[in-house]
Phi, psi and omega in degrees: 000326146333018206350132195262136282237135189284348162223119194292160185284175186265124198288123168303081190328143162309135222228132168279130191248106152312118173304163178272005200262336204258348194229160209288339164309333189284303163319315208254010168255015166266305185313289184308330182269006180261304179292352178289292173315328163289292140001283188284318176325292184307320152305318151326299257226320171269346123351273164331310197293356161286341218243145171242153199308163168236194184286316180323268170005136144317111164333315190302328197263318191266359147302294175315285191323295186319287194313340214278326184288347190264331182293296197289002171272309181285032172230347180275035145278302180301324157331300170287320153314315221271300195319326185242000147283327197289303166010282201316289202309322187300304202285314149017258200297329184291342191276326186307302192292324186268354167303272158351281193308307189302303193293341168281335171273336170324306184246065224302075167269039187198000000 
């Protein structure tokens, strides 16, 4: 009933789906939530490294306190360092995501 058309329609590519375990956005909101998670561990840990002992307490616990605290006052030079790599690591992966997006509507996979 038709006439047939003088030019074929343009064949559409087949559109791939990445996994998600494969893709970079993804990748890069694990990296922020490890560096995040890291972050707050090290703020526990200078914390800790705070807390005094009380009346209440077992001789036996607030000794294991007393010592668990002398381990973690000599490390909190190191803490801090520690603190702003993870920093580093959090702004990292947010930037890998936002990378990651921009660069998929650029090449309009998305």
């Amino acid at each position: 009933p038709f006439p047939e058309r003088q030019m074929p329609f343009e064949v559409e590519p087949a559109k791939t789906r990445e996994s998600l375990g494969g893709s970079r956005t993804m990748g890069g909101g694990a990296t922020a939530t490890v560096g995040t998670a890291g972050q707050v561990g090290v703020v526990q840990m200078q914390g800790a490294a705070e807390v005094p002992g009380g009346d209440s307490l077992a001789d036996a616990a607030l000794e294991a306190v007393t010592e668990a605290q002398e381990e973690v006052q000599a490390l909190l030079p190191l803490l801090d360092a520690l603190w702003w790599v993870f920093l580093a690591l959090t702004i990292a992966g947010i930037g890998l995501a936002i990378y990651a997006r921009v660069d998929d509507f650029n090449k309009r996979r998305r």
